[in-house]
C-alpha positions in Angstrom: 0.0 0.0 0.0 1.6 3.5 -0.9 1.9 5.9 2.0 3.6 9.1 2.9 4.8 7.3 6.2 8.8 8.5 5.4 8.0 11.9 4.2 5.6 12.8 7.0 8.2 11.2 9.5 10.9 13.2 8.2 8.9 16.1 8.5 8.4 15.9 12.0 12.0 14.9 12.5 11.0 11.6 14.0 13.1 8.3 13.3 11.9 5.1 12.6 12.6 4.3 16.4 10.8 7.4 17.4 7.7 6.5 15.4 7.7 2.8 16.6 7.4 3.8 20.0 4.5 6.0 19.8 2.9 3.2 17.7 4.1 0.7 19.9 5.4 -1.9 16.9 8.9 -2.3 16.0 11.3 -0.3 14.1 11.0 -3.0 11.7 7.6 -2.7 11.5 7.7 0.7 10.6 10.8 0.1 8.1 8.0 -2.5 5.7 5.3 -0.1 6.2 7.3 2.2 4.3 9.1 0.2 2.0 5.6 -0.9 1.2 6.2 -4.9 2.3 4.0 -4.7 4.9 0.5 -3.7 4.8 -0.4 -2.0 8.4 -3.5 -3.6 10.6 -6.7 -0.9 10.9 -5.8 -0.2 14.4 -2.4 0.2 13.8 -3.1 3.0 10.6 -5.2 4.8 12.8 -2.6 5.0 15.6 0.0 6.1 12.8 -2.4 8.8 11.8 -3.0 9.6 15.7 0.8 10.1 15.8 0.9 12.8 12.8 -2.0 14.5 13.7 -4.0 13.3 10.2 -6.3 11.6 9.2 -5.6 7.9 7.3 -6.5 8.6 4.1 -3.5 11.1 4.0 -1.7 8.9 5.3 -2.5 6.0 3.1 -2.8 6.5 -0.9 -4.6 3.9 -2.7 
C-alpha cells in the first residue's frame, strides 16, 4: 500500500525508532510499512495517523 509514512516522519523529525514507540510496533515494522512490504493492521493505521496529527487517508494512498 503507498503511503507518505517517510515523508511525513521526516517532517516531524522523528526516526523510525521514534515513530515505533508512539505506535508501539517495531522499528522494523515501521521500516516495511514504508518500504511498502507490509501492509499495516486498521488499528495500527489509525494510531500512525493519531501520531501525525491526520487523518488515514493522508496517510494512506490507494
Amino acid at each position: 500500500m503507498k503511503n507518505k509514512l517517510r515523508e511525513l516522519r521526516a517532517r516531524h523529525r522523528m526516526t523510525q525508532d521514534d515513530l515505533a514507540k508512539i505506535a508501539k510496533v517495531s522499528r522494523q515494522t515501521i521500516n516495511a510499512i514504508e518500504n511498502e512490504k507490509y501492509d499495516p493492521s486498521l488499528p495500527l493505521a489509525f494510531s500512525l495517523a493519531r501520531a501525525f496529527k491526520c487523518k488515514i487517508e493522508d496517510l494512506f494512498l490507494q
